[in-house]
N, C-alpha and C positions, 0 to 999 in steps of 0.2 A: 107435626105431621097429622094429616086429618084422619088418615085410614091406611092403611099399607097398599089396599090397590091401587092406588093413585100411584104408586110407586113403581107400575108396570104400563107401560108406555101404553099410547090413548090409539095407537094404531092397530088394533088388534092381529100382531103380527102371530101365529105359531109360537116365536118364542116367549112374546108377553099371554098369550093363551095357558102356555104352560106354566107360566110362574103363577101366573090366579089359580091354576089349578093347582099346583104347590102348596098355596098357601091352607087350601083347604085339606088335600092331605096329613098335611101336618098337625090342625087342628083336630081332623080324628086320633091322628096317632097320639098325639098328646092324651085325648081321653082315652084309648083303647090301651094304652102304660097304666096311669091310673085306677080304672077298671080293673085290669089283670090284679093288681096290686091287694085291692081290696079283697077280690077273691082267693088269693095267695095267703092276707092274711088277717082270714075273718076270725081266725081263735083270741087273736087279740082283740074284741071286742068294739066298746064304745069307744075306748083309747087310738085304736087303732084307724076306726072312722073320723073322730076327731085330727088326727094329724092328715088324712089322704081327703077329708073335709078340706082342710087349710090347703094344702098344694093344689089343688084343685080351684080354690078361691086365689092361690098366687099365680095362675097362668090367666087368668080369665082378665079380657081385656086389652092385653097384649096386640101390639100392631103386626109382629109377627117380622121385623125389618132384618132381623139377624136370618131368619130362616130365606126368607127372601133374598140375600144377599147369599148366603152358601150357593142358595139355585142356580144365582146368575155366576157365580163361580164355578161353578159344575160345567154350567156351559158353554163359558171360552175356550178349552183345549180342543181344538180343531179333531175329527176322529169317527169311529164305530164304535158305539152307538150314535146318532145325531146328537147336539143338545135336547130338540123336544124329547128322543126317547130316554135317553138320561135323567131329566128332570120327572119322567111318567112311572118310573118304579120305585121299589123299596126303598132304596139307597136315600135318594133324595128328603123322603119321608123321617128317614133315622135320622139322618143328617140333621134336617130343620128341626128334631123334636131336641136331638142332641144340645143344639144352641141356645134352642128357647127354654129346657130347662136349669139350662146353666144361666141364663140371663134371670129367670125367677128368682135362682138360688144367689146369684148377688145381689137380687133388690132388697130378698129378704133380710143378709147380711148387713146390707148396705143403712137399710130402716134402723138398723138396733144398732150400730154403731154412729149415725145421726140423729139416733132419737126424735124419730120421724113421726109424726099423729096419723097421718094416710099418704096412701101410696094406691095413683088412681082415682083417689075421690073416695075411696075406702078405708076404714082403719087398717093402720099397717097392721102386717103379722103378730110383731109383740104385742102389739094393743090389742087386739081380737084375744090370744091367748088369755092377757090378761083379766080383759071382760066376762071371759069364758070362766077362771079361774073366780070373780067375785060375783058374778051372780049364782055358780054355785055353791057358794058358804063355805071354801074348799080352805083348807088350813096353808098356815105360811102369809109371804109376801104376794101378791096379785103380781106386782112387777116384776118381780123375782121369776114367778113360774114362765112370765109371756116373755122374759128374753130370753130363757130354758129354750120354750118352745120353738122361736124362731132361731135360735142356731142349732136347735137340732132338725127342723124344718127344712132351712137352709140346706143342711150336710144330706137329709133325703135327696131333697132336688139337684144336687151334685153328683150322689150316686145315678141316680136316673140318667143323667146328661150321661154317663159313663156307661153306664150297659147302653146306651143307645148308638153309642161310640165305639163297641163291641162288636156290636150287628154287622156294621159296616162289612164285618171280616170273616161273616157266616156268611154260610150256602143260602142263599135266597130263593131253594127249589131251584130243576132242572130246568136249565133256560132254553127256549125252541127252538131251532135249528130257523134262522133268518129273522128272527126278531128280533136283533140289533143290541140284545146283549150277553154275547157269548163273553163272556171273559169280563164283564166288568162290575164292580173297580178289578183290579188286577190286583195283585197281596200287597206286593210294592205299595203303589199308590195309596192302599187304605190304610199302612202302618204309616204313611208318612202323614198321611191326614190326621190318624190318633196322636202322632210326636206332636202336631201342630199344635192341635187340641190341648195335649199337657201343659205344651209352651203356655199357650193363654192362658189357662187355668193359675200357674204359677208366677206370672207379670200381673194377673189384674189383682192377687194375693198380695204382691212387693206395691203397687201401686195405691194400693187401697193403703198400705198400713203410708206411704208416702203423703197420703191425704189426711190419715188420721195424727199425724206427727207434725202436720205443717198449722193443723188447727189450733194448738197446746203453744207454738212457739211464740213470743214475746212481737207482739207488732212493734216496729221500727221509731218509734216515737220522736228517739233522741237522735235520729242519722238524718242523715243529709238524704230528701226527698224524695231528686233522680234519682241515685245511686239508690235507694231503696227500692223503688217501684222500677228500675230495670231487676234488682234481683228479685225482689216478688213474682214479677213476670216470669222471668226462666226457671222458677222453681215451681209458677201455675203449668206450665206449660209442660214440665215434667209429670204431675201427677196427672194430667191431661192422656198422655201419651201412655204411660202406663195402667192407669184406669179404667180410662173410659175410650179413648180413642180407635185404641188397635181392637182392641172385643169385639166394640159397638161395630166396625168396616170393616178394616184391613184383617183381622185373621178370618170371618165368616166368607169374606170373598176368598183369603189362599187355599183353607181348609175345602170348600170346595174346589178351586180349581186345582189343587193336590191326589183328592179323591178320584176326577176325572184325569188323571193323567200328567197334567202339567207339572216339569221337571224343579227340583226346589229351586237348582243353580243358573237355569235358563234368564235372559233380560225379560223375557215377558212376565216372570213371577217376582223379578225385581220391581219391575213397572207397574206390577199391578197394587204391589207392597206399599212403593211410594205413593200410589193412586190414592188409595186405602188407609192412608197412615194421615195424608192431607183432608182430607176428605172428612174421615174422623173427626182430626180437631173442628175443623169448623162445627162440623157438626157439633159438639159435647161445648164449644164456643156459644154456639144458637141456643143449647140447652138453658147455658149460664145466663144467657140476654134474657127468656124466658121465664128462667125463675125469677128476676128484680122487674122484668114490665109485662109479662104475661098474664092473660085471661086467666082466674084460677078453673073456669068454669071449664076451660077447654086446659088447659094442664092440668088440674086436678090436684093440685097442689095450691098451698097460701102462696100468695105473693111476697118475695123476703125471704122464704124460709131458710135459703141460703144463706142470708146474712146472720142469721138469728142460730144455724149451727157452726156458723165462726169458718166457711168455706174461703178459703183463699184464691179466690180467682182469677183468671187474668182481666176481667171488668174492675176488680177491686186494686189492682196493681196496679191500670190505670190509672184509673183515682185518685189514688194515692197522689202517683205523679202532678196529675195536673188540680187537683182544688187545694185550699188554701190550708191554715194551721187549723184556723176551726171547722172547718171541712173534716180535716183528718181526726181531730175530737172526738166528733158525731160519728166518725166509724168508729171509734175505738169504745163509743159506750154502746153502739149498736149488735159490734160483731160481736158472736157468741153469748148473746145476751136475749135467752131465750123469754125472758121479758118484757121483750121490747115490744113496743105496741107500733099500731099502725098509721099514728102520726109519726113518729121516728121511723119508721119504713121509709113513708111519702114522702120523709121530708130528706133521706139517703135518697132517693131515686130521683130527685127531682136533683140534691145537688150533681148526680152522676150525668144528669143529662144536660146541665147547665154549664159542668167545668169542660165539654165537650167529650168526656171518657165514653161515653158510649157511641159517640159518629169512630172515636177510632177504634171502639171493639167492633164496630160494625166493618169497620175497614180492615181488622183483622180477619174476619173471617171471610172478606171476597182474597185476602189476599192468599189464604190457607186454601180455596177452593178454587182460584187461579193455578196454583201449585198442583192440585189434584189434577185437573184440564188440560195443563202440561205434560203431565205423566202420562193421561189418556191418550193425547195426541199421537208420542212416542208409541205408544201400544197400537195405536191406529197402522202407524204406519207399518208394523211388523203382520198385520192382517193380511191373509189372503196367500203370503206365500211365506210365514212362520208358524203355522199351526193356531193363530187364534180366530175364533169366531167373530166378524166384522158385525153379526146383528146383535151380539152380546156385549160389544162395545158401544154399540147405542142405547143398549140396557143402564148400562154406566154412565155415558153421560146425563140423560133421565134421573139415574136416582144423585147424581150430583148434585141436580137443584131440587129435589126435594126431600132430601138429606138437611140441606142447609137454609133452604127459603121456606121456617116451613111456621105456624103458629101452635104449635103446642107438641 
């Protein structure tokens, strides 16, 4: 994905008006947290600038897709306020900062348990810390202090996501009498948006350790190939789903349309679940295709790196299935083989695209985002005289394809 406003349809409708300007909201309130933070607690000194330094350097860059997704959530439930004025106030602002700092705070997590060199084009978290820890002649391990750092980094940008997720439920000042938001969110709505919130919070925890447990496991060497690479698949496709999937779309779309109103048990928060749920995968799909033949210049990442921290994909389940015994070999000395150099990459990525595994990951993810399109459809047709917004479902099918058709 090139930018995140490409993410807000080229019609300059009202409601793609409001989500650009969403996005930029958010980016102050990101630094106006921040900000408060430093001044809150300047007794802690250089230590103190040092970590609200690093969080600062872990938001920057960000496309902002999760925040952009709560908006368009906010703005399906049919209602008073409009979507525009819903998406022009506080709420929307917490909201997005809420997401994006919980998205920081898993990358940074994410870094140190992948033993990641950058994130963005930048040295990841632990690496900076630990930079930080050996050019000051500071005692101890360098490594040691910079995964310190970044989980307790991490646990900051969690809290933050969490009081911003609070706000939701304060007074946001006396609202005007016709200026379209008397009463919102409603108490209702914003404790179900925080349940939501917890939920993700504690799937992308069980999903992440589902990631970190499937890396350690014994590759399949001695079984029968199909029967392999189908279970490799349904167990990529789990940690898919608990990971990365529902975070990255499906809860940032509920947790908005929750906020603004929309009932948990209703079929449009079902439709929009499944929307969101398909949607995802492809998307965290496109990510995986990305990391073995993507630009690093535009990912910002090495190319491989996935393979080289022993990632269990559904490109690599593939694989598995369709190339040969020396095929599957060169995986087995490539994955997790943080030595591998970049004729062993080229020469994985070349047999991935020769034994055909990537035309069917590539056919995996229209058929993951067919299934989204589906859903939408269904949602479509509830518009107009169910309570959802008909121009916020063109918000959706929009970021469908560029969710999933995207280079980096």
């Amino acid at each position: 994905m090139s930018d995140v406003s490409d993410m807000n349809s080229a019609q300059g409708s009202g409601l793609a008006d409001a989500l650009a300007a969403l996005r930029t909201a958010v980016e102050s309130r990101l630094i106006e947290v921040i900000e408060a933070h430093r001044r809150d607690w300047q007794d802690l000194g250089r230590a103190g600038a040092h970590m609200l330094d690093a969080a600062a350097l872990a938001l920057r860059g960000g496309k902002r897709m999760r925040a952009v997704l709560g908006g368009v959530g906010m703005s399906l439930p049919q209602g008073s306020p409009d979507p525009a004025a819903r998406l022009a106030g506080p709420h929307s602002a917490h909201l997005g900062a809420a997401l994006e700092f919980y998205q920081a705070s898993a990358l940074v997590h994410d870094d140190v348990m992948d033993g990641a060199l950058t994130r963005r084009g930048l040295p990841a978290a632990h690496r900076a810390f630990a930079s930080k820890h050996a050019e000051g002649g500071w005692r101890g391990r360098a490594e040691d202090f910079g995964v310190s750092g970044a989980i307790l980094l991490g646990d900051l940008l969690l809290s933050l996501a969490c009081q911003e997720m609070s706000a939701l439920s304060a007074p946001q000042g006396p609202a005007r009498q016709g200026s379209g938001r008397e009463g919102f969110p409603h108490a209702g709505a914003a404790l179900r948006a925080r349940a939501a919130f917890d939920a993700m919070t504690a799937e992308v925890a069980l999903g992440q350790f589902l990631d970190v447990r499937s890396e350690v496991t014994p590759l399949p060497l001695d079984q029968d190939p199909g029967r392999a690479s189908a279970r490799m698949h349904h167990d990529a496709l789990a940690v898919i789903r608990h990971k990365s999937a529902r975070y990255s779309v499906q809860h940032p779309l509920l947790i908005g349309a929750l906020l603004a109103g929309m009932e948990p048990a209703s079929r449009a928060a079902e439709l929009l679940g499944a929307f969101g749920e398909e949607i995802g995968i492809a998307f965290q799909l496109r990510d995986d295709e990305l990391g073995a033949f993507g630009d690093p210049r535009r990912t910002g990442k090495p190319a491989g790196d996935d393979l080289r921290e022993g990632k269990r994909t559904v490109l690599l389940a593939l694989t598995w299935g369709r190339t040969d015994d020396a095929g599957r070999a060169l995986l087995g000395e490539v994955l997790a083989n943080r030595e591998a150099g970049q004729d062993q990459i080229g020469a994985v990525a070349r047999m991935i695209e020769d034994c055909g595994a990537r035309a069917a990951h590539e056919e995996a993810i229209a058929t993951h985002r067919r299934a989204g399109e589906r859903a939408l459809e269904e949602l479509r047709a509830l518009a107009g005289g169910r309570g959802v917004e008909p121009a916020a479902l063109e918000e959706l099918a929009h970021l469908a394809l560029r969710l999933t058709e995207r280079e980096a």
